[in-house]
CHARMM-style PDB file with segment names, atoms N, HN, CA, C and O in Angstrom:
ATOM      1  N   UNK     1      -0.515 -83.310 188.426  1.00  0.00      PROA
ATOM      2  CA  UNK     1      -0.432 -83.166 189.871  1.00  0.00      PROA
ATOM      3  C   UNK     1      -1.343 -84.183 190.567  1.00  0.00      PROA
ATOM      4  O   UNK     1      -1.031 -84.428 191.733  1.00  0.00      PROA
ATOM      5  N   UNK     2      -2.455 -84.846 190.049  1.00  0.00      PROA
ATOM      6  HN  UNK     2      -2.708 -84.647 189.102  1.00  0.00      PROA
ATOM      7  CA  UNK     2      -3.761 -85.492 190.520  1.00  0.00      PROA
ATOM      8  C   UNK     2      -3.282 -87.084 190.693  1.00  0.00      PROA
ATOM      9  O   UNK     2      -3.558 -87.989 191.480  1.00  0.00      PROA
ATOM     10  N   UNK     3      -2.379 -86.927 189.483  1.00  0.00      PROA
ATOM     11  HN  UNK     3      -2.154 -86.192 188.843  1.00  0.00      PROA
ATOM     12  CA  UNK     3      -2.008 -88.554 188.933  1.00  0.00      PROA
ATOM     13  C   UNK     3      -1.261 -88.814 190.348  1.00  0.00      PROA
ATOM     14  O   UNK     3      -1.589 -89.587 191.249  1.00  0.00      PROA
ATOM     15  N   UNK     4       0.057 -87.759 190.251  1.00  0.00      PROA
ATOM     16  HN  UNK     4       0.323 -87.131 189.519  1.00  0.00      PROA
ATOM     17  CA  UNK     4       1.059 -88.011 191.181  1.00  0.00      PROA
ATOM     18  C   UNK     4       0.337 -88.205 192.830  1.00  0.00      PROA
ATOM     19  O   UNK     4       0.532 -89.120 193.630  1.00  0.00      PROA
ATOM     20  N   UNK     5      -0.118 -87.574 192.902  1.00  0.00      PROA
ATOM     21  HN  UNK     5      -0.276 -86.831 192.252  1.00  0.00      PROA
ATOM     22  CA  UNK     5      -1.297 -87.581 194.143  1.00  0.00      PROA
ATOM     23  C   UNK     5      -1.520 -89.221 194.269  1.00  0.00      PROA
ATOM     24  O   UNK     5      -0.936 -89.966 195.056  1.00  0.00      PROA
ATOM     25  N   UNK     6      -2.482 -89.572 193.323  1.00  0.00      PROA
ATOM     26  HN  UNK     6      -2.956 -88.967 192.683  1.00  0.00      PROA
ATOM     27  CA  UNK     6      -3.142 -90.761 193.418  1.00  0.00      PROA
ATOM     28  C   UNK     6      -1.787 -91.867 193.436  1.00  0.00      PROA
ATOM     29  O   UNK     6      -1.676 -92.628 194.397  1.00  0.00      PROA
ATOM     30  N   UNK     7      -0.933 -91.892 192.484  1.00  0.00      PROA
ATOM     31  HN  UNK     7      -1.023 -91.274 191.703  1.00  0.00      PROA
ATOM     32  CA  UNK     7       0.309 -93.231 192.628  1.00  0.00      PROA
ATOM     33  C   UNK     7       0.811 -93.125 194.466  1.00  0.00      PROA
ATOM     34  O   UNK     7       0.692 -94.092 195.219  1.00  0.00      PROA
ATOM     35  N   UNK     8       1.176 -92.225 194.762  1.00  0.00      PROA
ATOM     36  HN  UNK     8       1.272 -91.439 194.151  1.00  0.00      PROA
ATOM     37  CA  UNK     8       1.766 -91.595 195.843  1.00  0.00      PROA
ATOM     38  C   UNK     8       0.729 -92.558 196.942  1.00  0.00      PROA
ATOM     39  O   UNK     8       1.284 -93.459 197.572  1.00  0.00      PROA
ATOM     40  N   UNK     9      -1.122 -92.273 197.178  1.00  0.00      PROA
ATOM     41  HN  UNK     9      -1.572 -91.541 196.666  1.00  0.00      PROA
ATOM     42  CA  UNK     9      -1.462 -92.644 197.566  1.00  0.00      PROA
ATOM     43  C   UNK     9      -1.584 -94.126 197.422  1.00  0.00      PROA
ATOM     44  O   UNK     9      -1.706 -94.745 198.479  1.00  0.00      PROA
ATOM     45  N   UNK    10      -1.577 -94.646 196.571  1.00  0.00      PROA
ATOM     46  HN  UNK    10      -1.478 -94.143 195.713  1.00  0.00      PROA
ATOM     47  CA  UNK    10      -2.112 -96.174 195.674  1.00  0.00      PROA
ATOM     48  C   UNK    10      -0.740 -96.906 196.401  1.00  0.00      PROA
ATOM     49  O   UNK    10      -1.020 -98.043 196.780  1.00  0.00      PROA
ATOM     50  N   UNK    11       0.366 -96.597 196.618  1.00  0.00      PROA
ATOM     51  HN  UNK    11       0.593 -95.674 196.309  1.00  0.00      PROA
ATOM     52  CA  UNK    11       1.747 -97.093 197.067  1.00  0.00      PROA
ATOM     53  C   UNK    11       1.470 -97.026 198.799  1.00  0.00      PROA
ATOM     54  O   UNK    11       2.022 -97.965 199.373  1.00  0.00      PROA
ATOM     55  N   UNK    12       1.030 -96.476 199.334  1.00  0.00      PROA
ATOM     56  HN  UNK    12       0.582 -95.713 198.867  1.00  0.00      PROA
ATOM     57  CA  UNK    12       0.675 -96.300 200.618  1.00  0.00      PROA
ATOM     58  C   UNK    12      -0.595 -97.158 201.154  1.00  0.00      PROA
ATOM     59  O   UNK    12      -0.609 -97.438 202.353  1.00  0.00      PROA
ATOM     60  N   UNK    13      -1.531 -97.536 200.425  1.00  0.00      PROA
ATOM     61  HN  UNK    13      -1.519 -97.309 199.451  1.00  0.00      PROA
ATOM     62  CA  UNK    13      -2.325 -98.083 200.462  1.00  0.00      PROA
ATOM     63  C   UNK    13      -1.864 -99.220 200.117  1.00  0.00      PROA
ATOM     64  O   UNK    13      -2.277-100.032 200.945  1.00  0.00      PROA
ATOM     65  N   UNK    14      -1.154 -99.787 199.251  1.00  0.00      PROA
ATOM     66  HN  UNK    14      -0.818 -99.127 198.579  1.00  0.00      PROA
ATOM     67  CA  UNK    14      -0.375-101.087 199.220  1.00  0.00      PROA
ATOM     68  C   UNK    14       0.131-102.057 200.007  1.00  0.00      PROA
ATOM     69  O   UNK    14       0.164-103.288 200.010  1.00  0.00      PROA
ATOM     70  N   UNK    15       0.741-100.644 201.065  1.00  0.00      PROA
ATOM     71  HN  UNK    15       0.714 -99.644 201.063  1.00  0.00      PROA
ATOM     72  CA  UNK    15       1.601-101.043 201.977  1.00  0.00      PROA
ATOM     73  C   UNK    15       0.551-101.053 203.231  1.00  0.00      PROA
ATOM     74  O   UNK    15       1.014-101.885 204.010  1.00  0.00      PROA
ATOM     75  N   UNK    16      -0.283-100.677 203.615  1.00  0.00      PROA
ATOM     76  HN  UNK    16      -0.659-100.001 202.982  1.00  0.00      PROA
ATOM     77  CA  UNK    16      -1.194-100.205 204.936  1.00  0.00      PROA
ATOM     78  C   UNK    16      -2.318-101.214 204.861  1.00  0.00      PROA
ATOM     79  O   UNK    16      -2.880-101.729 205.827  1.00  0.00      PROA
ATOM     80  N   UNK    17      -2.580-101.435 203.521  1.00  0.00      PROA
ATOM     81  HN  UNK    17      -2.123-101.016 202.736  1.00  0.00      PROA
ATOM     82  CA  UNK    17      -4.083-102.157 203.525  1.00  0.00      PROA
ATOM     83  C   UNK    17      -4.086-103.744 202.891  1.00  0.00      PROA
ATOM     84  O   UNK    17      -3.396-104.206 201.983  1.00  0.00      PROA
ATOM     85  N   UNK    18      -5.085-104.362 203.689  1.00  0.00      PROA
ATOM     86  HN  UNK    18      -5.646-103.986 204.427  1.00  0.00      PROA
ATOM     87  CA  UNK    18      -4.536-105.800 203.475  1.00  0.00      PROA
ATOM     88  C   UNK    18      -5.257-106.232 201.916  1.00  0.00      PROA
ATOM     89  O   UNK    18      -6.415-105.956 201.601  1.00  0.00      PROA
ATOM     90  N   UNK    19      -4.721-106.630 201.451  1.00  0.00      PROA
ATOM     91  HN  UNK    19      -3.781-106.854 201.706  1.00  0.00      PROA
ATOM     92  CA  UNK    19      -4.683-107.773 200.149  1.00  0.00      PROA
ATOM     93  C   UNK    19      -5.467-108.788 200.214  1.00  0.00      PROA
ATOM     94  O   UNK    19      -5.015-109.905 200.467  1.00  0.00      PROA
ATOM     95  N   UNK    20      -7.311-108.478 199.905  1.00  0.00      PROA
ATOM     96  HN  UNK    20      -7.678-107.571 199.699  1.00  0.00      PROA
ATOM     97  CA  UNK    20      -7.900-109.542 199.882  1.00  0.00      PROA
ATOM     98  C   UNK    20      -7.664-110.773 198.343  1.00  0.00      PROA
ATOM     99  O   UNK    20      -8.006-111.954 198.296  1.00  0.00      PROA
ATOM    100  N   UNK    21      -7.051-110.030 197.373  1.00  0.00      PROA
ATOM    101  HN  UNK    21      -6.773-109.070 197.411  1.00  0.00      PROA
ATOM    102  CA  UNK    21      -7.189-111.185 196.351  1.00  0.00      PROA
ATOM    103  C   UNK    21      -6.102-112.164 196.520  1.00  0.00      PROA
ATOM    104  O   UNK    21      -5.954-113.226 195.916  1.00  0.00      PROA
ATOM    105  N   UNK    22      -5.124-111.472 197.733  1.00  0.00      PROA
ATOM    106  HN  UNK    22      -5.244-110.609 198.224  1.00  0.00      PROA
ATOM    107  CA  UNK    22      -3.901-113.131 198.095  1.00  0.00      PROA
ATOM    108  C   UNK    22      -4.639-113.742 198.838  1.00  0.00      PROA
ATOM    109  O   UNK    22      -4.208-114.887 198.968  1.00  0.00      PROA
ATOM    110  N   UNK    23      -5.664-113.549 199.479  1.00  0.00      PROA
ATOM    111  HN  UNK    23      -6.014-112.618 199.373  1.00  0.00      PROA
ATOM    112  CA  UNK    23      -6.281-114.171 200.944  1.00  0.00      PROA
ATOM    113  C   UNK    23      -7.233-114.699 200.069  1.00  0.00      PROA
ATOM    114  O   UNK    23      -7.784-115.543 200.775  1.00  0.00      PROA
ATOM    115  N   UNK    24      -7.808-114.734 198.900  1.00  0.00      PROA
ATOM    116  HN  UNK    24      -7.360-114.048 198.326  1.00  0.00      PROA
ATOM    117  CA  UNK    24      -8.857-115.289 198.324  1.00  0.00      PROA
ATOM    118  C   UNK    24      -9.925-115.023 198.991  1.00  0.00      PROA
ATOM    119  O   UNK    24     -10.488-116.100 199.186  1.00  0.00      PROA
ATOM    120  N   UNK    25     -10.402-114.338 199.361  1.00  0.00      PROA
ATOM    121  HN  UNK    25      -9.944-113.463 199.202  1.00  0.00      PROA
ATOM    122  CA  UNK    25     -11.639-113.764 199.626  1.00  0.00      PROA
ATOM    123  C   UNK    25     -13.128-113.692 198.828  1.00  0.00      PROA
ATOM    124  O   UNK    25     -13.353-113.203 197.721  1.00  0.00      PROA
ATOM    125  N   UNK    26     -13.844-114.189 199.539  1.00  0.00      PROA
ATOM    126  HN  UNK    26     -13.662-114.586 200.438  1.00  0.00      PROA
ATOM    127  CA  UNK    26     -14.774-114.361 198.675  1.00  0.00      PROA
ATOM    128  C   UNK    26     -16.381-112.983 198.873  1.00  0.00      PROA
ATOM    129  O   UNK    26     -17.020-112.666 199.877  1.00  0.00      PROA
ATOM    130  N   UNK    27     -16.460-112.664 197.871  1.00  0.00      PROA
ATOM    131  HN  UNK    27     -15.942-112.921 197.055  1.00  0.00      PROA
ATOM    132  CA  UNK    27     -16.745-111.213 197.761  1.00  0.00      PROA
ATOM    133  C   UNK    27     -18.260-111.644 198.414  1.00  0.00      PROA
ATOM    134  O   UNK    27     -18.678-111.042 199.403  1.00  0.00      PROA
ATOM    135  N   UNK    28     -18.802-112.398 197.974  1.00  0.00      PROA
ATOM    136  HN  UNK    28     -18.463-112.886 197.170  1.00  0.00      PROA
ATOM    137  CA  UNK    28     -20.527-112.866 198.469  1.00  0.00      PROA
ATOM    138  C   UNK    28     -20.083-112.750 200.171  1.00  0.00      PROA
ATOM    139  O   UNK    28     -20.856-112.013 200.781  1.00  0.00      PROA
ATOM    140  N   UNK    29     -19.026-113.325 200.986  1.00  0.00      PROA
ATOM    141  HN  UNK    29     -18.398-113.924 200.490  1.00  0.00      PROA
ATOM    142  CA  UNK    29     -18.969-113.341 201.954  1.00  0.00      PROA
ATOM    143  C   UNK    29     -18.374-112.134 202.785  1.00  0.00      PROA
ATOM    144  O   UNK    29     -18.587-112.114 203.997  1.00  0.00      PROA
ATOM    145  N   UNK    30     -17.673-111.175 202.217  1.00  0.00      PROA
ATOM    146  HN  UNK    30     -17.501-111.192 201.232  1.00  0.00      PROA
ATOM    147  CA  UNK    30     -16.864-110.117 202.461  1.00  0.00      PROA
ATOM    148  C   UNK    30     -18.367-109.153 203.272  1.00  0.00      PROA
ATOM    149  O   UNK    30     -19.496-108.941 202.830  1.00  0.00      PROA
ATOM    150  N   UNK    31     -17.546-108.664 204.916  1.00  0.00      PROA
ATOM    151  HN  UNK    31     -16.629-108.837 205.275  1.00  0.00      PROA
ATOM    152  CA  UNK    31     -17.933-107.985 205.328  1.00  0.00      PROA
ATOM    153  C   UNK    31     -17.968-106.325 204.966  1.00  0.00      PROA
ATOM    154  O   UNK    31     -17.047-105.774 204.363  1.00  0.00      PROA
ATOM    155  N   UNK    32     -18.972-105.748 205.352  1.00  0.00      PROA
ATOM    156  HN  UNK    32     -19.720-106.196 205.842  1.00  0.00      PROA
ATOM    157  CA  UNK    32     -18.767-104.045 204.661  1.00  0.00      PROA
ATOM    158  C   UNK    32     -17.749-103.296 205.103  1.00  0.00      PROA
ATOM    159  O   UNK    32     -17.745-102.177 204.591  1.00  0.00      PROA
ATOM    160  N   UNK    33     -16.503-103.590 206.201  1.00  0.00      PROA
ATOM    161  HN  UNK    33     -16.506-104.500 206.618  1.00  0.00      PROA
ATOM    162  CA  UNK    33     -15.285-102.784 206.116  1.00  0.00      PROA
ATOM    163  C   UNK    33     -14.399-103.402 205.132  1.00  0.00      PROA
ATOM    164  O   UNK    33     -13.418-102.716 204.842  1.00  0.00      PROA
ATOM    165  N   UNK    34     -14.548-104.936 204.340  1.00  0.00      PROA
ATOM    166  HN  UNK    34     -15.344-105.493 204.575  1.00  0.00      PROA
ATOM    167  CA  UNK    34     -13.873-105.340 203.311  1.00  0.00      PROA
ATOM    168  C   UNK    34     -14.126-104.935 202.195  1.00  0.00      PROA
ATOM    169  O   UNK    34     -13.237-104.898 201.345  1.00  0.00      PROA
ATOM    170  N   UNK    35     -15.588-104.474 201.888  1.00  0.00      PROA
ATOM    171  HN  UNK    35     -16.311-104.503 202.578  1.00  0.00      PROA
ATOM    172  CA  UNK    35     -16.101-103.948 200.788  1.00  0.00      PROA
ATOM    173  C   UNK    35     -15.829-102.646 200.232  1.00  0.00      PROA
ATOM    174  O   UNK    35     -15.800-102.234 199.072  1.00  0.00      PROA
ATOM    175  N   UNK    36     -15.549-101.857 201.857  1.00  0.00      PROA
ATOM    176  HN  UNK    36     -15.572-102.191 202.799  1.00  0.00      PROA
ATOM    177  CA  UNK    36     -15.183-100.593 201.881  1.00  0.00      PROA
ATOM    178  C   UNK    36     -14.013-100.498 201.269  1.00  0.00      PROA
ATOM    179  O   UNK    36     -13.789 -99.631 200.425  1.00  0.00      PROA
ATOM    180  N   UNK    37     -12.876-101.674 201.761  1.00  0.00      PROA
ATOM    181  HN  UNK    37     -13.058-102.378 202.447  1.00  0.00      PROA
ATOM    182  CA  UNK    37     -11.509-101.107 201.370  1.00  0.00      PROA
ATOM    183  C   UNK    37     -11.431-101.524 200.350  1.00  0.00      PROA
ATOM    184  O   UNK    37     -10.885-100.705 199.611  1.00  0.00      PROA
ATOM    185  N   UNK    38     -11.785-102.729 199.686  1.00  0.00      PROA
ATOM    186  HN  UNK    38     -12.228-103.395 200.286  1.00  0.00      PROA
ATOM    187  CA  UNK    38     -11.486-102.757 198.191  1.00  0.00      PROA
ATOM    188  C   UNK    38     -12.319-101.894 197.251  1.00  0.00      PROA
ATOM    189  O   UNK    38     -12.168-102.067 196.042  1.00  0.00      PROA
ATOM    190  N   UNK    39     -13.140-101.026 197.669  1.00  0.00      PROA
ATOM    191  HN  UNK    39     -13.263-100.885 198.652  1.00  0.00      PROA
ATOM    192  CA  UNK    39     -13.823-100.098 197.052  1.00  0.00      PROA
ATOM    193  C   UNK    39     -12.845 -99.005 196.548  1.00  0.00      PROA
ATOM    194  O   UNK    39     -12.607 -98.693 195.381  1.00  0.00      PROA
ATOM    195  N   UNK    40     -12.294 -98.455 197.785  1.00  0.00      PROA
ATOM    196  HN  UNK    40     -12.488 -98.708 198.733  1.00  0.00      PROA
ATOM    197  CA  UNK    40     -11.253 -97.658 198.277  1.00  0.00      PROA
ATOM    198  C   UNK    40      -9.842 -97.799 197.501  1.00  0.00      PROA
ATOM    199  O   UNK    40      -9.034 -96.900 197.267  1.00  0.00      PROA
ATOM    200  N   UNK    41      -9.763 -99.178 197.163  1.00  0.00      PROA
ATOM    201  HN  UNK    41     -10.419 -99.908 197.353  1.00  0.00      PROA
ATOM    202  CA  UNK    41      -8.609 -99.315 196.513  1.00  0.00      PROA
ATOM    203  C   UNK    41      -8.629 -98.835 194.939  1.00  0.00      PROA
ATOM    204  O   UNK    41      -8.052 -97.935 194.329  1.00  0.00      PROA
ATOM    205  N   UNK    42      -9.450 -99.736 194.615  1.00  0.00      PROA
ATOM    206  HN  UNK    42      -9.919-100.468 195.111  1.00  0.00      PROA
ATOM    207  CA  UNK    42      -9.877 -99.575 193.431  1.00  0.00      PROA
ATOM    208  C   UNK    42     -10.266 -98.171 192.721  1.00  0.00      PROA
ATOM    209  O   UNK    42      -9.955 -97.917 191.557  1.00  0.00      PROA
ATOM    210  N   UNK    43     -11.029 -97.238 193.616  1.00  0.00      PROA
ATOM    211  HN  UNK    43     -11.282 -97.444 194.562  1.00  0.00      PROA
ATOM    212  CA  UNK    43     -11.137 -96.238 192.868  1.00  0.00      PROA
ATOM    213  C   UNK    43      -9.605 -95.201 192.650  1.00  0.00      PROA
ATOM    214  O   UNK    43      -9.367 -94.470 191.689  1.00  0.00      PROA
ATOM    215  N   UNK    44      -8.553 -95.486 194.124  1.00  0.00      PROA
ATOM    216  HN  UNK    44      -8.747 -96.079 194.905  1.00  0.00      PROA
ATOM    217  CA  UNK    44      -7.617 -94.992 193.822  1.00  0.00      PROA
ATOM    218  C   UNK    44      -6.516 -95.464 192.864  1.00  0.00      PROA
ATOM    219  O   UNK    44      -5.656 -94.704 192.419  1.00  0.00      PROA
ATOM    220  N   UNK    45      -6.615 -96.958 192.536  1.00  0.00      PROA
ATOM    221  HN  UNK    45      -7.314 -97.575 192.898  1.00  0.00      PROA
ATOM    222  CA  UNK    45      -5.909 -97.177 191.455  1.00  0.00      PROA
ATOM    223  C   UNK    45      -6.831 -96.569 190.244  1.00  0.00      PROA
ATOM    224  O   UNK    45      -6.195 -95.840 189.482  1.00  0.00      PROA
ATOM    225  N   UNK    46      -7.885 -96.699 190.008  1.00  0.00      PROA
ATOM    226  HN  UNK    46      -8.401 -97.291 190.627  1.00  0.00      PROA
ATOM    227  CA  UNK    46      -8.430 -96.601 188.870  1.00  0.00      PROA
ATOM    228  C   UNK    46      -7.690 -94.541 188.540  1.00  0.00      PROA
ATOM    229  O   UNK    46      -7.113 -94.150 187.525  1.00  0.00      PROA
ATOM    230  N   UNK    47      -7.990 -93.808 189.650  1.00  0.00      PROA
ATOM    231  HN  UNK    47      -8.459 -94.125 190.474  1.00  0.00      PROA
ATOM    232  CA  UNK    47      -7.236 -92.564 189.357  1.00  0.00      PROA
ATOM    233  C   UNK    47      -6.027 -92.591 189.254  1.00  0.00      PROA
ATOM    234  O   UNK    47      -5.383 -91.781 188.586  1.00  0.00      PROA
ATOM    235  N   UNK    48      -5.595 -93.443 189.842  1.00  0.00      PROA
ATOM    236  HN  UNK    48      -6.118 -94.100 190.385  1.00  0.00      PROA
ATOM    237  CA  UNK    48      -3.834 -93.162 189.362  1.00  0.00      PROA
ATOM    238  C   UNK    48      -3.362 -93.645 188.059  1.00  0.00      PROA
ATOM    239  O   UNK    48      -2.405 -93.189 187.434  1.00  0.00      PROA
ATOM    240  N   UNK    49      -4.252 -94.770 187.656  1.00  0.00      PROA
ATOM    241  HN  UNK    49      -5.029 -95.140 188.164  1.00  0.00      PROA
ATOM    242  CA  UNK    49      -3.710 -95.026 186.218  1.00  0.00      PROA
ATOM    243  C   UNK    49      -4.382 -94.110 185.122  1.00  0.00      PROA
ATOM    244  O   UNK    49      -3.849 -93.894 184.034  1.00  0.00      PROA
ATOM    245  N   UNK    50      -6.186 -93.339 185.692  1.00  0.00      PROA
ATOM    246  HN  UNK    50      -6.619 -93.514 186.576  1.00  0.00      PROA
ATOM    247  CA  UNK    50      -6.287 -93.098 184.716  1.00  0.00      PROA
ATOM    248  C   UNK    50      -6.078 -91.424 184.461  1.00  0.00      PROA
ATOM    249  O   UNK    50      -4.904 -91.053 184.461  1.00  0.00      PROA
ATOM    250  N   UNK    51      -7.017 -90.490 184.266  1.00  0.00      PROA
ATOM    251  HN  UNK    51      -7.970 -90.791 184.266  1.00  0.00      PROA
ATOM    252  CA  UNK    51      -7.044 -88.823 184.132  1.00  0.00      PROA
ATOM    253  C   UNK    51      -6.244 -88.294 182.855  1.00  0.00      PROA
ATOM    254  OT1 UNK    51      -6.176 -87.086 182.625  1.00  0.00      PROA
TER     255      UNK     51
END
């Protein structure tokens, strides 16, 4: 149920949140609402692939 949760979310977040590794972004320079969202991303992929 947790997994499905998290893909569900991870697909929504795909679509809503911008894509710093196409923009090449450079993490030393990344402001803290960029830090936030790839934080954000990451932990929800990391749950959807893992549990």
């Amino acid at each position: 149920m947790k997994k499905k949760f998290f893909r569900l979310l991870a697909g929504i977040n795909k679509k809503l949140l911008p894509s710093y590794s196409k923009k090449r972004l450079d993490l030393a320079k990344a402001s803290n609402l960029q830090k936030a969202v790839i934080g954000w991303k990451l932990y929800v992929t990391k749950r959807a692939l893992g549990d």
